[in-house]
GULUMVEX-163671 format. One record per residue (C-alpha): residue in three letters; x, y, z. Coordinates in steps of 0.5 Angstrom, whole numbers, plus 2048, in hexadecimal, padded with zeros to 3 digits. Layout:
BEGIN
AlaXYZ ...
This chain:
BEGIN
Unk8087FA810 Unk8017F880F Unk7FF7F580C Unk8047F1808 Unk8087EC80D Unk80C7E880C Unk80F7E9807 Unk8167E7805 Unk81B7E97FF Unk8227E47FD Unk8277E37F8 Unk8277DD7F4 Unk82D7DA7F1 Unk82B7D97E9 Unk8317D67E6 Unk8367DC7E6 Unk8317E17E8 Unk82C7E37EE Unk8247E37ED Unk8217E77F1 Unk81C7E37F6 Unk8157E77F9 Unk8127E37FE Unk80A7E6800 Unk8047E6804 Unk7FF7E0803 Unk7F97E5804 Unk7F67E97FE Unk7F77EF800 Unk7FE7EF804 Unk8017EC7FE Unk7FE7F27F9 Unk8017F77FE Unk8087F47FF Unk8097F37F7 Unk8077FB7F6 Unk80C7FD7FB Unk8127F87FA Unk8127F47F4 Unk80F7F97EF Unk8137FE7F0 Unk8197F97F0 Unk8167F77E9 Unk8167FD7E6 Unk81C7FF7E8 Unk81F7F97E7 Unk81C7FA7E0 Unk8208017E0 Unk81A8067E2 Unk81A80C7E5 Unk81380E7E9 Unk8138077EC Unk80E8097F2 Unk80780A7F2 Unk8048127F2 Unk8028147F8 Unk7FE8197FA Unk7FC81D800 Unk7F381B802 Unk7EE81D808 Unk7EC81880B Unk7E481780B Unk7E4813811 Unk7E8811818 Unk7EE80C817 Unk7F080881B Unk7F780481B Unk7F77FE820 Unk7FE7FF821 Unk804802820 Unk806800819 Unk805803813 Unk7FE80280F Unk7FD801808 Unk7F5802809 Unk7F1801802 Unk7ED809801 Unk7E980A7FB Unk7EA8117FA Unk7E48177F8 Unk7E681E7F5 Unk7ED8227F3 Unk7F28267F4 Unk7F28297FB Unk7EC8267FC Unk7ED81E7FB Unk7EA81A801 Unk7EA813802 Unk7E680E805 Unk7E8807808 Unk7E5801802 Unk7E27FD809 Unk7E67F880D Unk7ED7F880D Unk7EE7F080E Unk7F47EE80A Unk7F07E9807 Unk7EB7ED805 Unk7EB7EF7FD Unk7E47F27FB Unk7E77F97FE Unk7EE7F87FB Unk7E97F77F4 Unk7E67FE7F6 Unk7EC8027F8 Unk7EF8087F5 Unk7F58087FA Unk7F8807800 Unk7F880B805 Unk7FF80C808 Unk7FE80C810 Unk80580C814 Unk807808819 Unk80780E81E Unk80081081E Unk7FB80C820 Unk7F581081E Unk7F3815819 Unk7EE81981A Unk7E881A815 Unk7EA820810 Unk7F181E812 Unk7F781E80C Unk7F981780A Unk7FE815805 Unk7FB8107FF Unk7FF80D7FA Unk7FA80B7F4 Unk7FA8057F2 Unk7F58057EC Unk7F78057E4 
């Protein structure tokens, strides 16, 4: 995925138990993403919560995106509109050590490892990362 690597995950024994250990990414934005995909809902369930995933939410795209590769993108998206008629836009550059677009982001436009391009108009999952 990206971005989001490396990333690491262990146990640590601690007397007579085990700590769980995460390890992230050095850049801003891949250590943003690794923690609202896998340490989050670890916490939140961990701490007995039922809704441990974000939302998400099916968008039109405003624009063409292009996946460099195949692997699954989390792409920050600012979002416009509601309902059946939300769009979504990328916040600028995707650079994993950019943060002024992860500050404008609503979300994170899901694209699967499959596709390499969506078109404009075309549907994109978006999980919301706001409040």
């Amino acid at each position: 995925m990206r971005p989001g690597s490396p990333v690491g995950f262990g146990w640590l024994p601690r007397g007579d138990r085990l700590q769980p250990v995460f390890s992230l990414p050095g850049n801003p934005t891949s250590a943003f993403v690794t923690f609202e995909l896998l340490v989050r809902p670890f916490l939140l369930q961990l701490g007995g919560h039922r809704d441990i995933e974000r939302r998400r939410i099916v968008c039109r795209t405003e624009e063409v995106i292009h996946a460099p590769a195949r692997l699954t993108y989390f792409l920050r998206v600012q979002l416009s509109g509601t309902g059946e008629h939300a769009r979504v836009r990328l916040t600028g550059p995707q650079g994993s050590g950019l943060v002024s677009g992860l500050g404008r982001a609503d979300g994170l436009a899901i694209i699967e490892e499959d596709v390499l391009t969506v078109e404009e108009g075309g549907e994109v999952a978006v999980m919301l990362i706001g409040g």
